[in-house]
N, C-alpha and C positions, 0 to 999 in steps of 0.2 A: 488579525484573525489567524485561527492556527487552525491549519488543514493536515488530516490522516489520510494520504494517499493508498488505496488498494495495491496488490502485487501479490503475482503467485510465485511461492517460495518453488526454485530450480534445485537451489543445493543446501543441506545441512553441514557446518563444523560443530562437533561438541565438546570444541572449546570451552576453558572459562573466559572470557561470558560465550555463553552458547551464540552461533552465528549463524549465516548462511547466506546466499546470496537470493536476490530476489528480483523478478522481470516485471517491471510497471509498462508495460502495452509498448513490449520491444527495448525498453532501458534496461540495463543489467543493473543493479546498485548492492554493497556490500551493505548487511543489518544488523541489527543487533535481534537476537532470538528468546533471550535472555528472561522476558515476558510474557511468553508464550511456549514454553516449554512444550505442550500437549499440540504444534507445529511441526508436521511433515513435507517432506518434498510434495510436491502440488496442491497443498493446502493454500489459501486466500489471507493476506494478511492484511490489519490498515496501522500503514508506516508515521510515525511520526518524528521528524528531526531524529530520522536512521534507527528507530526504535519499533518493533513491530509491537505494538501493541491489545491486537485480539484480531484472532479468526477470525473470519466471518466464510461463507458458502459464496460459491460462484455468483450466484444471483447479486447477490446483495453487491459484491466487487462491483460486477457489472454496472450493477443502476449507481454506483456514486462514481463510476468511471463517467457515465454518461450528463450526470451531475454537471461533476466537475469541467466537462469539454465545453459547459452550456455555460456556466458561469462567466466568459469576455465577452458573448454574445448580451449576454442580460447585462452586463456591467456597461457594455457600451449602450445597449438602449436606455437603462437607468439613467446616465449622464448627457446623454444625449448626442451620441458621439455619430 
């Protein structure tokens, strides 16, 4: 399975490749921006394997923030843990 983590972009480099740093709920991680050029500082990005791959708005972050925290919970009752 391959998952696009949310994070609001903190810093831009515009570098080649365009960069910036990016906070997933208190992580810092360094990105690539590269694919999201029309990406400013507090803009919402969904990351994939260091790749920010499309804005999205606060909201939207949020609800697959909230997704994703739920995802071991269901995974343990799916299997019956």
């Amino acid at each position: 399975m391959c998952l696009g983590i949310p994070g609001r972009i903190v810093s831009v480099e515009e570098d080649f490749p365009r960069g910036g740093i990016v906070d997933f709920d208190g992580l810092r991680r360094p990105v690539c921006l590269a694919y999201t050029p029309e990406a400013a500082v507090g803009d919402h990005v969904i990351v994939h394997v260091g790749f920010a791959i499309s804005v999205v708005d606060e909201e939207e972050a949020a609800r697959t923030l909230r997704v994703l925290r739920a995802m071991p919970d269901a995974i343990e009752t799916e299997l019956g843990s």
